[in-house]
Backbone bond lengths (Angstrom), bond angles and torsions (degrees), N, CA, C in turn:
res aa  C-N    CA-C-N  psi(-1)  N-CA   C-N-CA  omega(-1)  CA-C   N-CA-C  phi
1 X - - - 1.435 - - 1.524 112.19 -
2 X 1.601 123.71 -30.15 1.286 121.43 174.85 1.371 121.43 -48.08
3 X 1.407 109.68 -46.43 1.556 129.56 -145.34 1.604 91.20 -91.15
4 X 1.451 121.74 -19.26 1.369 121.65 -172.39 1.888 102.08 -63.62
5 X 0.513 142.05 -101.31 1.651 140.00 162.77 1.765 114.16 39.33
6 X 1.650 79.22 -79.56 1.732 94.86 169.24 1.516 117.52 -58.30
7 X 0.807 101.08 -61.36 1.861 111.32 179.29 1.547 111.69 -47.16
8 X 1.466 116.03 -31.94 1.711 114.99 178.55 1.340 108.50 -93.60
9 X 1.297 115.65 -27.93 1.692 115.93 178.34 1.689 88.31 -73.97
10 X 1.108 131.29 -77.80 1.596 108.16 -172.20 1.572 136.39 -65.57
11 X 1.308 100.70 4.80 1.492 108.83 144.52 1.597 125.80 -86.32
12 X 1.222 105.79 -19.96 1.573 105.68 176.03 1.261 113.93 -87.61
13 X 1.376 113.65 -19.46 1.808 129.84 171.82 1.448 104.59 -66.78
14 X 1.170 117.60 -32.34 1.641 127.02 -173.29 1.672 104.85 -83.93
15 X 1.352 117.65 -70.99 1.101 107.75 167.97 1.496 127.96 -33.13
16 X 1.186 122.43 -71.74 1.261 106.44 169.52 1.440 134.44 -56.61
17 X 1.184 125.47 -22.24 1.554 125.33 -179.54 1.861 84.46 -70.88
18 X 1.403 121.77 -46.15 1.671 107.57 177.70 1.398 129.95 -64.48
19 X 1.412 116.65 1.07 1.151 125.64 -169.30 1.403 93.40 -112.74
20 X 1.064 132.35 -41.21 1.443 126.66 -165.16 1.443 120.91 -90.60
21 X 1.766 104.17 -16.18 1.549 117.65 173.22 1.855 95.27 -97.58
22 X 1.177 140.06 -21.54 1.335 141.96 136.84 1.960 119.56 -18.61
23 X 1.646 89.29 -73.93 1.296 96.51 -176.28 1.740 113.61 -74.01
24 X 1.159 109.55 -22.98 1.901 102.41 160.96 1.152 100.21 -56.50
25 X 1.488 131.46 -92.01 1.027 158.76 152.63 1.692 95.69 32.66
26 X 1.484 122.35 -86.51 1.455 133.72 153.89 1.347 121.30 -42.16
27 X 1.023 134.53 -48.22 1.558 131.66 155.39 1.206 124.02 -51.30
28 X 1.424 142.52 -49.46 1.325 149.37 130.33 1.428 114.62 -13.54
29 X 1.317 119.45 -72.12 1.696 114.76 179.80 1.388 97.42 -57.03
30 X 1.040 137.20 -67.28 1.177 141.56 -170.55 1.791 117.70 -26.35
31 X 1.413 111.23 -70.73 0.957 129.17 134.59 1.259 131.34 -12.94
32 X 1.418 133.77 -49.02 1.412 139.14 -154.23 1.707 100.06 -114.51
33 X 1.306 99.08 -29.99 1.582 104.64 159.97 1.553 131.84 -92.58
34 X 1.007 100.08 14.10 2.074 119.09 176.98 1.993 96.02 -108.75
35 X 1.255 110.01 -66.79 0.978 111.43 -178.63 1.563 113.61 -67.68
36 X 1.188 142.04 -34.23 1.540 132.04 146.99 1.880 126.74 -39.98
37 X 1.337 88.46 -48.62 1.804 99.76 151.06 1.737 130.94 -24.52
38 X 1.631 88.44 -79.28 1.561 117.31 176.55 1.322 117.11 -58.07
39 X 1.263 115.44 -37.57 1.582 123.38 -163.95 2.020 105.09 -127.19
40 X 1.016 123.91 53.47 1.110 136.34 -165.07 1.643 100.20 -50.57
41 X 1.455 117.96 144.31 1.727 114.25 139.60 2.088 90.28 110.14
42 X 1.049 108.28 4.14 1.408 115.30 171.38 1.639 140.08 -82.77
43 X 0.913 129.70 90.12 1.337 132.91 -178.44 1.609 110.49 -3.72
44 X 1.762 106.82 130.01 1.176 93.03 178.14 1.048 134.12 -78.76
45 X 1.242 127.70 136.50 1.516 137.35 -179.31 1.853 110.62 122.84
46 X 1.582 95.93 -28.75 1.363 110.61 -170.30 1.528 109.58 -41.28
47 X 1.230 133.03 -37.03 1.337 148.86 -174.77 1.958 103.61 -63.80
48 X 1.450 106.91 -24.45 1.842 92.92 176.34 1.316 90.26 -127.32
49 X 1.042 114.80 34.23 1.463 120.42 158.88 1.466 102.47 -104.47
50 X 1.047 161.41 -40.94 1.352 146.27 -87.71 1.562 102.19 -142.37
51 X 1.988 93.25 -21.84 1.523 82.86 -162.99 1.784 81.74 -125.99
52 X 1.497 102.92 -178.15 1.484 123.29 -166.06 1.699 102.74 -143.49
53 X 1.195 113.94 126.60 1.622 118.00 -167.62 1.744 106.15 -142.62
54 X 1.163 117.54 142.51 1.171 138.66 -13.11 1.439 122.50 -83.35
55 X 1.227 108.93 4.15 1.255 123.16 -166.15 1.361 124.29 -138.39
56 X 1.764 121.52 71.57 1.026 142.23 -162.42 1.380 123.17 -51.31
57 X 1.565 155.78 92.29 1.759 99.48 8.14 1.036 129.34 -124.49
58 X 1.392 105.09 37.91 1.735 126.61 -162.82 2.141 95.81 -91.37
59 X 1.085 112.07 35.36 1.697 115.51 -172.81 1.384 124.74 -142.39
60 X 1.472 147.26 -144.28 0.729 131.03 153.00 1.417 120.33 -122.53
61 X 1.605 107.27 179.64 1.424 120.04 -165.72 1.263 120.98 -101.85
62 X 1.307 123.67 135.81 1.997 132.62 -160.71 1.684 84.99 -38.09
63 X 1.705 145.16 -55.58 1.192 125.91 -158.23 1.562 115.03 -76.42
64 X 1.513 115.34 -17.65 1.292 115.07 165.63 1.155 115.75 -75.25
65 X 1.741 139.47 -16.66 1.526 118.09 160.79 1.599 109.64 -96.10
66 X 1.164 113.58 4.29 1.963 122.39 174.05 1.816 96.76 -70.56
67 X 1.657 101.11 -64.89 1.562 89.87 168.48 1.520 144.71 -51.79
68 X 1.545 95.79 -50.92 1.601 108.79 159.87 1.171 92.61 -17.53
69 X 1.401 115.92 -102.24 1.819 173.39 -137.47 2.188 83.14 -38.00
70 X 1.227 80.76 -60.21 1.842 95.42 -166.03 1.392 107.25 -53.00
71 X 1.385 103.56 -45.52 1.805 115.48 174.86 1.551 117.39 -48.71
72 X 1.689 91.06 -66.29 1.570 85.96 176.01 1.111 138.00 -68.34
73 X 1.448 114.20 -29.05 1.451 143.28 154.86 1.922 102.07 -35.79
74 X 1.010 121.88 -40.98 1.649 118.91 -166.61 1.538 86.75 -105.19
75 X 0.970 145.21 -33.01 1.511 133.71 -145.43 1.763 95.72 -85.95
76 X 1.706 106.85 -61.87 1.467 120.40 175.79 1.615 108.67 -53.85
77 X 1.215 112.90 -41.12 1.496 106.21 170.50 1.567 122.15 -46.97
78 X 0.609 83.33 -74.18 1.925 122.46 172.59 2.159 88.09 -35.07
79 X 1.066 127.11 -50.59 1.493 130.16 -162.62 1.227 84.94 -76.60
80 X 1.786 132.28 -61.04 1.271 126.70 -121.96 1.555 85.77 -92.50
81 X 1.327 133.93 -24.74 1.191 131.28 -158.08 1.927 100.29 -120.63
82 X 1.116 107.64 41.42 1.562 126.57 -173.00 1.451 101.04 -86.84
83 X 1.327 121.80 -38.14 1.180 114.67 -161.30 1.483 116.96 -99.07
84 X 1.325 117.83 6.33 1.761 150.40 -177.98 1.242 100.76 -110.21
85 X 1.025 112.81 -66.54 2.109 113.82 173.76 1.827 99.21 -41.15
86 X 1.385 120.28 -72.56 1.024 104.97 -175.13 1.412 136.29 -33.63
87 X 1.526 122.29 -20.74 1.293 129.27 -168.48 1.399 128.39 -100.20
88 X 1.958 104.05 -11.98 0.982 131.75 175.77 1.986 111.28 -76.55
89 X 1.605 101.96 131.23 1.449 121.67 -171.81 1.471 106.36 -36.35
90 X 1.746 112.00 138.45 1.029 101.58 -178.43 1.446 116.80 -74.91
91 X 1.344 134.97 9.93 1.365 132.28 -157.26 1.573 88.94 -103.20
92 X 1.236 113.96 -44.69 1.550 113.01 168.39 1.482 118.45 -53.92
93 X 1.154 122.12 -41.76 1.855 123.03 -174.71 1.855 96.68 -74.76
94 X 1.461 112.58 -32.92 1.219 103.38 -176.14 1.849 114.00 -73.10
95 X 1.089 110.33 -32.55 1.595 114.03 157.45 0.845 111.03 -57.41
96 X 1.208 143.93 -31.39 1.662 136.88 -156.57 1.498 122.02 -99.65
97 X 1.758 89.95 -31.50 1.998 113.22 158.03 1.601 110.77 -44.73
98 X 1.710 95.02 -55.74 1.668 100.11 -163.90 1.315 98.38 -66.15
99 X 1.518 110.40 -66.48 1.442 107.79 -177.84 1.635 121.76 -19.57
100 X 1.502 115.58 -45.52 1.849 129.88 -171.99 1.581 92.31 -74.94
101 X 1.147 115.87 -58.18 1.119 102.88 -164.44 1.662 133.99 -77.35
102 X 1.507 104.54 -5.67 1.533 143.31 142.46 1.628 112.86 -21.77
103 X 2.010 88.33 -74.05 1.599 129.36 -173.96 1.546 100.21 -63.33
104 X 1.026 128.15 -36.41 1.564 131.23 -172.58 1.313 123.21 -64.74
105 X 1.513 90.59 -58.01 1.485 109.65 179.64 1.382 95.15 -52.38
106 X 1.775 122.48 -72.35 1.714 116.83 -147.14 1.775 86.32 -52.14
107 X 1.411 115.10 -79.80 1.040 106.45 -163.98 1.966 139.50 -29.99
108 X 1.219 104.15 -14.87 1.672 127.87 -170.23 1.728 83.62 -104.47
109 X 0.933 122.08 -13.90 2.091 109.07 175.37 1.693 94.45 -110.30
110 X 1.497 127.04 -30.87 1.778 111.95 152.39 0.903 123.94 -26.97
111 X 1.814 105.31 -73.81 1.295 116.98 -163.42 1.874 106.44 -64.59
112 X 0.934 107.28 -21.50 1.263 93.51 -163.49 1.543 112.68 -91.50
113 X 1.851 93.77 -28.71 1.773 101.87 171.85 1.482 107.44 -61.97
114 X 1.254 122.71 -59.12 1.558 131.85 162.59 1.861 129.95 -17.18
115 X 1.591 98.60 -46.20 1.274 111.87 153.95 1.251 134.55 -52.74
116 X 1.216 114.30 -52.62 1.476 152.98 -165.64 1.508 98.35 -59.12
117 X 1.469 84.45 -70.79 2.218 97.57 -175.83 1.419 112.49 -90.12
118 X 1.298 109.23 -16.37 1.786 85.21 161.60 1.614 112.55 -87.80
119 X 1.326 136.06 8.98 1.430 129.80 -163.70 1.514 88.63 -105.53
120 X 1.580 123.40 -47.87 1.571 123.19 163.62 1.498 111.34 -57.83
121 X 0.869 138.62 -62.68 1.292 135.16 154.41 0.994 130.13 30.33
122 X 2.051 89.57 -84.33 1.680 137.01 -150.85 1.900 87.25 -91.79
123 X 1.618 100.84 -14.61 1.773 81.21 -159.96 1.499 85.15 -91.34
124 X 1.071 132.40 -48.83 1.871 141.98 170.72 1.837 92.19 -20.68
125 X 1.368 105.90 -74.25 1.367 104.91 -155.93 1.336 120.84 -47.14
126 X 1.810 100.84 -56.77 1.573 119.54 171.21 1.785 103.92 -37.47
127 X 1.217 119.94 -52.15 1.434 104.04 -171.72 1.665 100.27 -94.15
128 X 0.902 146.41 14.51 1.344 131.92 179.92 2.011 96.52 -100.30
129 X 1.651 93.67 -72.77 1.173 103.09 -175.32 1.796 122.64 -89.88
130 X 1.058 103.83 13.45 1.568 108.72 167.68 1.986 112.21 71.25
131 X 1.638 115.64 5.97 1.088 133.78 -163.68 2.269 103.08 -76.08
132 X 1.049 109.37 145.42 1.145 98.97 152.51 1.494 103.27 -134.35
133 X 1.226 141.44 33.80 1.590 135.57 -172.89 1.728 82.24 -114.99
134 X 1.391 105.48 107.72 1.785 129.20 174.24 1.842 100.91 -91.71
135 X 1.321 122.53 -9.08 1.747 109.86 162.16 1.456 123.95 -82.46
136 X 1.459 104.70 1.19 1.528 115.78 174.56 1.250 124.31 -98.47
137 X 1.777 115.50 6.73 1.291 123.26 -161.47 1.277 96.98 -104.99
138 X 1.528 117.57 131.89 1.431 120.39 168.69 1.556 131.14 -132.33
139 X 1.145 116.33 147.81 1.607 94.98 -154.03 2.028 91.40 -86.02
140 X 1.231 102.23 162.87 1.666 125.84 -172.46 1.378 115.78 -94.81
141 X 1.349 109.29 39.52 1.337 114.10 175.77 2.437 104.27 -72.29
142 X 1.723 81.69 174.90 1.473 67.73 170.33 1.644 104.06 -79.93
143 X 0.721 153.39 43.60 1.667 153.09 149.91 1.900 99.47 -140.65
144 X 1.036 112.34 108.09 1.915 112.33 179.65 2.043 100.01 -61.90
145 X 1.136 102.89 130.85 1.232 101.57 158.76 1.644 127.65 -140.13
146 X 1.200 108.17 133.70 1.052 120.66 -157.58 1.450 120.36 -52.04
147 X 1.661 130.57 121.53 1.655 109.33 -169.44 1.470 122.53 -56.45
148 X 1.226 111.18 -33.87 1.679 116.07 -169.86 1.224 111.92 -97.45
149 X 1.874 128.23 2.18 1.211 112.59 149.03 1.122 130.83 -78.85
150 X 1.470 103.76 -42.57 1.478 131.39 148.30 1.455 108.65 -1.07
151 X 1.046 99.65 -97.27 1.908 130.87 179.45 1.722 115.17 -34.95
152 X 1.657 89.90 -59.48 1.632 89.34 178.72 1.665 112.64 -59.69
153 X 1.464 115.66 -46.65 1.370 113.22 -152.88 1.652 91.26 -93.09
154 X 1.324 139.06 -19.62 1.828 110.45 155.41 1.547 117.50 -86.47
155 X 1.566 106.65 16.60 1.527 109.15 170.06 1.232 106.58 -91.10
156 X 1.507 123.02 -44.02 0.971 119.47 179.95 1.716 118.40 -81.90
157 X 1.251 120.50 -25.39 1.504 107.62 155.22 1.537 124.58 -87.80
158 X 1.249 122.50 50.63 1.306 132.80 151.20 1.651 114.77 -131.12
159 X 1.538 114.70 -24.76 1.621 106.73 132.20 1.482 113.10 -20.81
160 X 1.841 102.32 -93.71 1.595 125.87 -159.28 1.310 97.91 -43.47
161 X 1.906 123.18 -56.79 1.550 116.28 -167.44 1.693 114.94 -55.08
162 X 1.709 111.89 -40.98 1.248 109.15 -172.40 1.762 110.90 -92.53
163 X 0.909 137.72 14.43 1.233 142.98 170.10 1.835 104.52 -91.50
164 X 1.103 100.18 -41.77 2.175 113.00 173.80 1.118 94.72 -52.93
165 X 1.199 114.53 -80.60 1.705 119.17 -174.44 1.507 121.25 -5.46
166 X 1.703 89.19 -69.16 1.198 126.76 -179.68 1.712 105.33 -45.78
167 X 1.170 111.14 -78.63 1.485 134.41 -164.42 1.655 89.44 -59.66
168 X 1.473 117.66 -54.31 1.918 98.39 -169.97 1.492 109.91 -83.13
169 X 1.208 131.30 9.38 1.188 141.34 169.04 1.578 110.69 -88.66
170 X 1.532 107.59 -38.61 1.793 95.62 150.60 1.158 130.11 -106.99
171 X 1.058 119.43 36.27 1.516 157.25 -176.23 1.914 89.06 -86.94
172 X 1.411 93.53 -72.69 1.887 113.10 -159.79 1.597 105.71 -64.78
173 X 1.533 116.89 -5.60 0.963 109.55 173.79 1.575 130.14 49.68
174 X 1.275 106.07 34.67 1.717 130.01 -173.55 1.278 130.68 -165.77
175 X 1.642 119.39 111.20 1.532 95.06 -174.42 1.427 108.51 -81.13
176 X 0.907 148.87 39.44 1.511 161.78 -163.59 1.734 109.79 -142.85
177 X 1.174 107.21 117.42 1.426 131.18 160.92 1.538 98.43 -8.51
């Protein structure tokens, strides 16, 4: 009965940090799909790239609280529902390891391909077009996508993938197969 106190205040700390990186989360799409609307034919992501909040432009950008948002959103999840995961078959958590660690890898060769070709890119442009603003650069696929949405959002799901790993690997309660 002591320990109950602590244990509900940091479950209620969790819940809400999941509810409130939730409701960005939904506000953001929301957002990113109104303004994709209005302004059609734009690289994706370009739309939480473009702008700077709350404090124009010394702040950050709609994809830097999308990532946040996603992090905490998986991390608090991941706590509040810790004690249900645990009970689930280990043959299932062991799928779910590979699966993350699957997710990790591609995403950790994104981020890094992403680096790679927007820094060649950024160096093309600077000497072609005399530019140094690198949030305007987008790669020329047949769908344009934006470098720094790009970047943030498989940065931040190789966080989420390699943190699973992690967490259902002491989940299984075994370092052995």
């Amino acid at each position: 009965m002591a320990g109950e106190g602590p244990e509900r205040n940091t479950r209620r700390m969790f819940a809400v940090f999941a509810w409130l990186s939730f409701a960005t989360i939904v506000t953001l799409i929301i957002y990113g799909v109104y303004e994709s609307w209005v302004h059609p034919g734009q690289a994706v992501g370009q739309v939480w790239v473009d702008v700077y909040w709350p404090f124009p432009p010394y702040f950050a950008q709609p994809v830097t609280y999308f990532s946040v948002a996603c992090i905490t959103l998986f991390y608090s999840g991941l706590r509040l529902w810790e004690q249900r995961i645990s009970r689930w078959p280990r043959p299932i958590l062991s799928f779910l390891q590979l699966f993350g660690f699957v997710v990790a890898f591609s995403s950790a060769y994104e981020v890094i391909y992403n680096f790679i070709f927007w820094g060649a890119t950024y160096a093309v442009a600077a000497l072609e077009l005399d530019t140094s603003i690198p949030d305007l650069l987008t790669s020329n696929y047949p769908v344009p996508w934006s470098f720094v949405f790009a970047t943030r959002a498989f940065a931040a799901l190789f966080v989420i993938s390699g943190y699973s790993v992690y967490f259902l690997r002491r989940m299984s309660g075994s370092r052995l197969i």
